[in-house]
C-alpha positions in Angstrom: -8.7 42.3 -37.0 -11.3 39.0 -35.9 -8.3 36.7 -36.4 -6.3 38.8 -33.7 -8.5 39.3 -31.6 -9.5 35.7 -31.3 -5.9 34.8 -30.4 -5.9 37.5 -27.9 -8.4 36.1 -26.3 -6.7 32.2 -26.4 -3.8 33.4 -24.9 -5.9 35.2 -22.1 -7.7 31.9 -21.7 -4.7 30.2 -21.5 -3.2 32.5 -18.9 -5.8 32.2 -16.6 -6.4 28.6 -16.9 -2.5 27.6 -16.3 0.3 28.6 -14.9 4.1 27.8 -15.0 4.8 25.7 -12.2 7.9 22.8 -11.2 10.8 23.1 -14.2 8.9 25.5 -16.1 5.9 23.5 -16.8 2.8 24.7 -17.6 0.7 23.6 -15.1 -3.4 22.5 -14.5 -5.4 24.8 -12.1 -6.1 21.7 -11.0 -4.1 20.0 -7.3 -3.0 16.4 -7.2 -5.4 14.6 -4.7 -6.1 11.2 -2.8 -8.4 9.4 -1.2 -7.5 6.6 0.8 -9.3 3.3 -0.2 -9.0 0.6 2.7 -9.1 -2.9 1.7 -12.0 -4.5 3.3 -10.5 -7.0 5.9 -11.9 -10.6 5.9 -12.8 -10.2 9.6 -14.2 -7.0 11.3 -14.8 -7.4 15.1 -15.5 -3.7 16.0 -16.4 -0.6 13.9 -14.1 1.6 16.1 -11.0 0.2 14.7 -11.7 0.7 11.1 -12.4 4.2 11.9 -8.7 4.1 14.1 -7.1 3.1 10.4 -7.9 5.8 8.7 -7.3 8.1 11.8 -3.5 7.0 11.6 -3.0 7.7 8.4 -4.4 11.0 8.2 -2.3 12.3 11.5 0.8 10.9 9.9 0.6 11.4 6.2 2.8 10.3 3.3 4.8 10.4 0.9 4.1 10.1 -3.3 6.1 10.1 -6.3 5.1 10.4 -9.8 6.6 8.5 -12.8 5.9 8.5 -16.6 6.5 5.9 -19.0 5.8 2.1 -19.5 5.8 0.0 -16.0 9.5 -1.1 -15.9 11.2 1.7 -17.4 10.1 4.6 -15.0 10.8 8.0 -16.3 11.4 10.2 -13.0 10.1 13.0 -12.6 12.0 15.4 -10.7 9.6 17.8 -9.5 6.8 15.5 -8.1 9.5 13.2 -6.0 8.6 11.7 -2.6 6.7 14.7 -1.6 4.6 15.2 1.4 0.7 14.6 1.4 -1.1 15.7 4.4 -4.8 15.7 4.9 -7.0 18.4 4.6 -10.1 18.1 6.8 -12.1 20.3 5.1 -12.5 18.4 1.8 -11.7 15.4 3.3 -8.6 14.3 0.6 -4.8 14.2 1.0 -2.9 17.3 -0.3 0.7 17.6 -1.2 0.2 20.8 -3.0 1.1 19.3 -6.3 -0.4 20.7 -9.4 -1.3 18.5 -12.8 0.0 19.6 -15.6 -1.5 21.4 -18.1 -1.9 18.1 -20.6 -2.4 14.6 -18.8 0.8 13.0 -18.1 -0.1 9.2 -17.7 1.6 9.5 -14.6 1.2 6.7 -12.4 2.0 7.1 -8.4 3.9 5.5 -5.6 2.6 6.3 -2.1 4.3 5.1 1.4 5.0 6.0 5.1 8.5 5.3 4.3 10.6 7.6 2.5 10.7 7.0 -1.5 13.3 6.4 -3.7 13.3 6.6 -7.3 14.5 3.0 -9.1 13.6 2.5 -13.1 12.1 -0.7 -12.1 9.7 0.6 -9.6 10.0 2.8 -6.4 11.5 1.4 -3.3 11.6 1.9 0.4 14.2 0.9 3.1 12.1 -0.9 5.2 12.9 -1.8 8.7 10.7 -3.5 11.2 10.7 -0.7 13.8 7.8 0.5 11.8 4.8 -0.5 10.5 5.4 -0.1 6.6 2.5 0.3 4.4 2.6 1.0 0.9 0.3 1.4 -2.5 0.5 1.6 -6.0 -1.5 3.7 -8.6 -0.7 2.8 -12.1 -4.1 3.8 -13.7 -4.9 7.2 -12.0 -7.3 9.5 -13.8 -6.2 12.6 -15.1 -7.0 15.6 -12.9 -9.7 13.7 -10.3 -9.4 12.8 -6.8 -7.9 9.5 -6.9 -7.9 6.7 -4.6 -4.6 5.0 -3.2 -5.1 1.5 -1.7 -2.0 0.6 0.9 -0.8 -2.6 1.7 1.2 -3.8 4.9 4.3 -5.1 3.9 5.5 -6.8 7.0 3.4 -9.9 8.7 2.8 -9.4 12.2 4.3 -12.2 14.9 2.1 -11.1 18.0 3.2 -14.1 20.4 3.9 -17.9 21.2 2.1 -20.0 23.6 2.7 -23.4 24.9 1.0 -26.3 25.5 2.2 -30.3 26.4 1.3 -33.8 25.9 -0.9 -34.8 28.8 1.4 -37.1 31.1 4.8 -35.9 30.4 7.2 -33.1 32.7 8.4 -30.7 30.3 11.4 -28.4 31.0 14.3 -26.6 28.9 12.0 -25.5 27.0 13.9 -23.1 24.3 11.7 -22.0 20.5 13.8 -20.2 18.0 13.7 -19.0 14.7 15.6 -16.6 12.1 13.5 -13.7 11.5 14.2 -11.9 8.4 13.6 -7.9 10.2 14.0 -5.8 6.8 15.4 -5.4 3.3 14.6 -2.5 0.1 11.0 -3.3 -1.1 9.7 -2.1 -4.5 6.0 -1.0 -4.5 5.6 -2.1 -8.2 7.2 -5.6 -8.7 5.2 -6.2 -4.2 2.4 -5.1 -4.7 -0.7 -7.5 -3.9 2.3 -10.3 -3.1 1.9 -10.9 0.4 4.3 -14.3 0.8 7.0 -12.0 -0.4 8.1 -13.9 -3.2 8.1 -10.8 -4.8 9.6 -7.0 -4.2 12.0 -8.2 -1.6 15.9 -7.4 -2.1 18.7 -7.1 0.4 16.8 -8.9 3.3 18.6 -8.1 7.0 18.5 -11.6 9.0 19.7 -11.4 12.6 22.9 -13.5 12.6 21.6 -14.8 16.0 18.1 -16.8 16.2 15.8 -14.6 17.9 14.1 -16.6 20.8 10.0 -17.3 21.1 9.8 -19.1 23.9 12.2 -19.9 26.7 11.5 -21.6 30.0 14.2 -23.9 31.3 13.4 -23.3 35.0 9.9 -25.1 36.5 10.2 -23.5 39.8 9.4 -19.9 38.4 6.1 -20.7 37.6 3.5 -20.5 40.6 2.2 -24.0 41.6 -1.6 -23.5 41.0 -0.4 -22.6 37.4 2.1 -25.3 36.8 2.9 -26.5 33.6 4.6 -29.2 34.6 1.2 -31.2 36.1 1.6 -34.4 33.6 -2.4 -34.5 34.2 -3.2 -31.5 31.8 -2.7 -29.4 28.6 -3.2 -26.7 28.5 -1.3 -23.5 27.5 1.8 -22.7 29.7 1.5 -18.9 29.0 1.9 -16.7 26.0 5.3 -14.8 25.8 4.4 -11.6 23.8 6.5 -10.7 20.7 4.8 -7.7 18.4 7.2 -8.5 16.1 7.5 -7.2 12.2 8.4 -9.8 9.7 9.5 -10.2 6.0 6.5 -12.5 4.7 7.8 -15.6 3.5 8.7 -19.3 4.8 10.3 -19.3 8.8 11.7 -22.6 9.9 11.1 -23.0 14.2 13.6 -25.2 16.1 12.4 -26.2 19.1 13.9 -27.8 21.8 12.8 -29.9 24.9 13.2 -32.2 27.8 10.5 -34.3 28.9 10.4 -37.4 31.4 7.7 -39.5 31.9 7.4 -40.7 35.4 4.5 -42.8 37.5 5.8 -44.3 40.7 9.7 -43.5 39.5 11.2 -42.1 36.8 11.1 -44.6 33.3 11.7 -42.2 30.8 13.8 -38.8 30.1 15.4 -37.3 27.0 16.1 -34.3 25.1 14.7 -33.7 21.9 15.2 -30.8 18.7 12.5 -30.8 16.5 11.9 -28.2 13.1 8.6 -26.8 11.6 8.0 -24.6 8.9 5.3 -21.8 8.7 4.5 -19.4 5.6 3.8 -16.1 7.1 1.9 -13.3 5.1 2.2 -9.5 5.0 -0.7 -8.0 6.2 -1.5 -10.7 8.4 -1.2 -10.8 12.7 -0.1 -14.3 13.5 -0.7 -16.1 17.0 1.5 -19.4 17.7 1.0 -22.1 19.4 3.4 -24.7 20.1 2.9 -28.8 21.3 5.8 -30.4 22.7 5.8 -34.3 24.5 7.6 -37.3 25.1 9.0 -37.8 20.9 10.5 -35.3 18.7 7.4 -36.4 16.6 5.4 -34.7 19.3 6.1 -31.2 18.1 3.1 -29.4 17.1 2.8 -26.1 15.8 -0.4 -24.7 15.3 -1.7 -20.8 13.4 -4.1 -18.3 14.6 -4.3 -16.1 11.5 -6.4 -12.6 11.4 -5.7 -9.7 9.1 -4.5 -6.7 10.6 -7.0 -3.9 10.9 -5.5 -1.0 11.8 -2.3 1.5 11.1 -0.7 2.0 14.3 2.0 4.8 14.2 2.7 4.5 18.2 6.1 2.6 17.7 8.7 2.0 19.8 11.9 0.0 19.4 14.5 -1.8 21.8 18.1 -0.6 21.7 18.6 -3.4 19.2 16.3 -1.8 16.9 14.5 -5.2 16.2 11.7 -5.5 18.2 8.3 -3.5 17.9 6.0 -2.9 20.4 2.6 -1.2 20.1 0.1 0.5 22.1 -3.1 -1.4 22.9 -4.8 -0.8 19.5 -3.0 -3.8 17.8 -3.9 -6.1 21.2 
């Protein structure tokens, strides 16, 4: 009579302590939760905009999908499949009203901005540089806590190009090119903590025209107190504004230029083309500035590299669907 009534009373205990959930499964009275970890960024200039990172993220949400089995050889699993987390205020974690089963899973997580989709050799999204992409990986989760998720930008940030010239020469046709590489499929397992994306890129979408950074071919359009064109000094010509998403990697910049050199009359005048190559890193907001004068040896380009801070969700693209502009929290 003991020995039945003990296993009445294991079966009661299991009845209350799990339920059949996704599939059939018995499931953990326990929800799937995150926390967003930030990675600290090497520079900080204002406490308000770390707060603003974590504010975007937690109006926008995400999406996560689980996966079992040995890093490589995903198993998918069906139920827990680029669902929606959304966060809930009042314990201050993400929610996507996921259950752990009633046994740990060794499941390991895929979380992005961008829809999921499932790939034995790690989760992928379709990224396109109309929006900001950011992405994390959680291969060692533990088994029914609140665990953290630490995203990544995928894309590098091209904010503008200035100009500047070699004291005594007139510069004009000015035109600065390059071929930007706008989007591709990028897995989260094979990317993630590569940021010069020689890793998790496949696919990648190149413009098959070069997209233009600078352009000023006509002197007169620029007021005479500010004129470039004064061989006495360098200084920057102006900064033409690109907010533009990038695939991290190497970018070659053609530039090219005609400059004269002329005292009493004109002695010298010729057009030059001139390349430079730049790595650019995902995560990273890039400043240009370019050098041009009287030899093709007199291109110059120089970096202004800063990590981005913030998660900006205010997007809007041209009718192209290449460029992105954002509000003044990425300024």
């Amino acid at each position: 009579m003991r020995h039945y009534s003990q296993i009445g009373m294991l079966l009661f205990a299991l009845f209350f302590s799990c339920s059949k959930g996704e599939n059939g499964n018995l499931l953990s009275s326990e929800d799937v939760l995150f926390m967003v970890h930030e990675n600290t960024p090497v520079e900080v200039n204002t406490k308000a905009l770390a707060v603003e990172s974590e504010v975007t993220l937690r109006n926008s949400g995400f999406k996560v999908s689980a996966v079992k089995g040995a890093e490589g050889a995903d198993e998918k699993v069906d139920w827990f499949d680029n669902a929606d987390f959304i966060f809930k205020a009042d314990e201050e974690v993400f929610s996507g009203g996921k259950r752990w089963p009633s046994y740990d899973p060794s499941f390991r997580f895929y979380a992005s901005n961008a829809d999921l989709s499932y790939n034995a050799d790690g989760a992928t999204v379709e990224a396109r540089n109309t929006q900001d992409v950011v992405c994390a990986y959680q291969n060692s989760p533990t088994y029914e806590a609140v665990n953290p998720l630490s995203f990544e930008h995928i894309f590098a940030l091209v904010a503008g190009m200035s100009l500047k010239w070699e004291p005594g020469y007139v510069l004009s046709d000015i035109l600065i090119t390059f071929q930007p590489g706008t989007g591709g499929t990028y897995n989260l397992r094979t990317g993630c903590g590569i940021t010069d994306g020689s890793a998790g890129w496949s696919s990648l979408i190149t413009p098959t025209e070069a997209t233009t950074m600078f352009l000023y071919p006509d002197p007169g359009a620029i007021p005479a107190q500010a004129n470039p064109y004064n061989p006495e000094v360098s200084t920057p010509v102006m900064t033409n504004t690109l907010d533009l998403l990038l695939v991290p990697g190497e970018y070659e910049i053609t530039a090219t230029w005609t400059a004269a050199l002329r005292e009493d009359e004109l002695q010298h005048k010729k057009t030059y083309t001139s390349q430079k190559s730049t790595w650019l890193l995902a995560g990273d907001r890039y400043s240009l500035s370019a050098t041009l004068g009287g030899d093709a040896s007199m291109f110059v380009l120089e970096i202004e590299r800063q990590p981005l801070m913030e998660w900006d969700a205010s997007l809007s693209e041209s009718a192209g669907g290449e460029w992105a502009h954002y509000n003044e929290l990425w300024k």
